[in-house]
N, C-alpha and C positions, 0 to 999 in steps of 0.2 A: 701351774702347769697348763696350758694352753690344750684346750679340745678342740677336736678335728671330729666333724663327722661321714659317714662317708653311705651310703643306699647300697644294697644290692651286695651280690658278691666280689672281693676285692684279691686280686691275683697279682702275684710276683715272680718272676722267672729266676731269680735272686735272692729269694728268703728276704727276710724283714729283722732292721735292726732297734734294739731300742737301747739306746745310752752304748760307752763300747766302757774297755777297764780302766781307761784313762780320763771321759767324761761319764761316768754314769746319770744314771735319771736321779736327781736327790728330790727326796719330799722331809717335810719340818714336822708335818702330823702323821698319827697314823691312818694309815689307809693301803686300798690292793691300787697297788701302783698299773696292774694290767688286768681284765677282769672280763671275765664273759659271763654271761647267764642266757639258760635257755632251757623249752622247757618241751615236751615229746607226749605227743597222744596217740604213738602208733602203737600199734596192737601187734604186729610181729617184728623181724628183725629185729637190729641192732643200732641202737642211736649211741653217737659219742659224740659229747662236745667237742674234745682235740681229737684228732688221729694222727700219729706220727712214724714216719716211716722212712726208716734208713737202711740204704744196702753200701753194706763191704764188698768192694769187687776186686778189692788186691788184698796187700801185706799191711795194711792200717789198722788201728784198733779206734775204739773211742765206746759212746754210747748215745742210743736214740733218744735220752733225756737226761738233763746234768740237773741236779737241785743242788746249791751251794747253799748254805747261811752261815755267815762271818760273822762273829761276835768282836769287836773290838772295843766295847764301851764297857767299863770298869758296873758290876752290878747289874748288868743285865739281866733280862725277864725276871725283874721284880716284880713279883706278883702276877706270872703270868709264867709262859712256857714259847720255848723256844726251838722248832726244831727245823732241819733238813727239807724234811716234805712230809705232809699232815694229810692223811687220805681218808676220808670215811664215807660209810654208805649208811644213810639212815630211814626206817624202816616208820615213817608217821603216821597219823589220823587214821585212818581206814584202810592204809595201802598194807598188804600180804605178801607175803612170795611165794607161789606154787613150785619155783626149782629151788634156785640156789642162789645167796645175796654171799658178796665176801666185802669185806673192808679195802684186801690186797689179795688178789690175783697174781701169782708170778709163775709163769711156764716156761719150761727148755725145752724145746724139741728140734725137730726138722727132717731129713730125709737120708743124710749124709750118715752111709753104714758103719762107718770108723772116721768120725769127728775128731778122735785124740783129746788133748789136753787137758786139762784140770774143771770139770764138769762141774756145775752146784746148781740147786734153783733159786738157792738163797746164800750169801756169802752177804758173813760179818766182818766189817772191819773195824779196826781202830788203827788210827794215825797217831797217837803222841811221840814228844819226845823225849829224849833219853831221863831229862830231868823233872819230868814231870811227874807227879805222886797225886793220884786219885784216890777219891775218898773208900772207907772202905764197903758204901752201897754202889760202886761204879758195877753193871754189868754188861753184858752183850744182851742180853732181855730181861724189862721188865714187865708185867702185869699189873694190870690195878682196875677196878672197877672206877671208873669215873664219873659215873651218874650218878643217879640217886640210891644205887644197889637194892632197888625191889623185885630189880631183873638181874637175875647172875647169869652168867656161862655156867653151864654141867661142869664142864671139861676141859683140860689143858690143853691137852691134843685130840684130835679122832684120825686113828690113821683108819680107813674106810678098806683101802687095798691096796695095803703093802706089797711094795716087789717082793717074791718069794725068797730075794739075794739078802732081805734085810729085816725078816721075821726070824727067829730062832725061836726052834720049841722049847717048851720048858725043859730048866736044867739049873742045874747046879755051878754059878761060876765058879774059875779055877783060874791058874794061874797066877800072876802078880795082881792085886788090886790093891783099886785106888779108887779115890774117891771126888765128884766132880762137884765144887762148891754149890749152894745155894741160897738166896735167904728168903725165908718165910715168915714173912710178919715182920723183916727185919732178924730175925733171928737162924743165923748160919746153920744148914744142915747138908749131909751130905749123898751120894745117889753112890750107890759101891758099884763100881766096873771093875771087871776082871780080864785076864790076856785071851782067855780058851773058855769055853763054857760047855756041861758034859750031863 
């Protein structure tokens, strides 16, 4: 692959393309095909390496950031892991946080009194098709320590301050219940939900 170097700030009135779906960029080893590094010793504000910013000004949909990864090779991430988009914040040597560090940050808001539609801050998907049979550890989340586990998480969740619309005081479910899968250790349990709670 051919380097270009370039000084200074570099500006496009046109956005910047690299590879399209019909020639993409190939590489033979691996490696970050596009890569930035950088590094911040200010003392307030806000530093970000990307900043991305899109406005919807009609009836179009889309999104400020698409991660795809297509697996087409038979045996993939062997020995290794393969995802969408891989985000962490890591916390080394001497560095502290006096506020607040997260992995992922995802906010919904804005200004608009009656937005309408189908509102989430986080929306799971799955895509398969009809004929497809996943194994039975497939879930919408999982958890796992990944390091060395001499530092655990307390907690599953901490909800800090719940909307008032989405705490219930104690009580007694009722209702039809049912019960919402899970596995712990690999081994199935389940969390009982109910229609009414009293």
């Amino acid at each position: 692959m051919a380097r270009t170097t370039f000084s200074g700030p570099v500006a496009s009135d046109n956005g910047f393309i690299g590879g399209t779906s019909t020639s993409p960029i190939t590489v033979t080893t691996a490696q970050n095909i596009s890569s930035f590094y950088g590094s911040t010793s200010a003392t307030t504000g806000d530093t970000r390496l990307s900043y991305n910013r899109l406005a919807f000004t009609s009836t179009g949909s889309g999104e400020t950031l698409r991660a795809f990864s297509v697996v087409t090779g038979a045996g993939a991430a062997t020995g290794g892991t393969i995802n969408g988009a891989h985000i962490s914040t890591s916390i080394n040597t001497t560095g502290t946080i006096s506020g607040a560090a997260n992995a992922i940050r995802a906010t919904l808001g804005g200004s608009a009194t009656t937005p309408g539609g189908t509102l989430a801050v986080l929306q799971l998907d799955t895509d398969y098709s009809s004929n497809v049979t996943l194994g039975a550890a497939s879930s919408f989340i999982r958890v796992t320590d990944s390091g060395s586990q001499t530092g655990e998480v307390q907690n599953l969740f901490n909800i800090e301050t719940g909307p008032a619309a989405t705490i219930v005081a104690t009580g007694t479910v009722g209702g039809t219940a049912k019960g919402i899968k899970i596995l712990v250790g690999g081994v199935p349990h389940y969390i009982t939900v109910g229609t009414s709670i009293s």
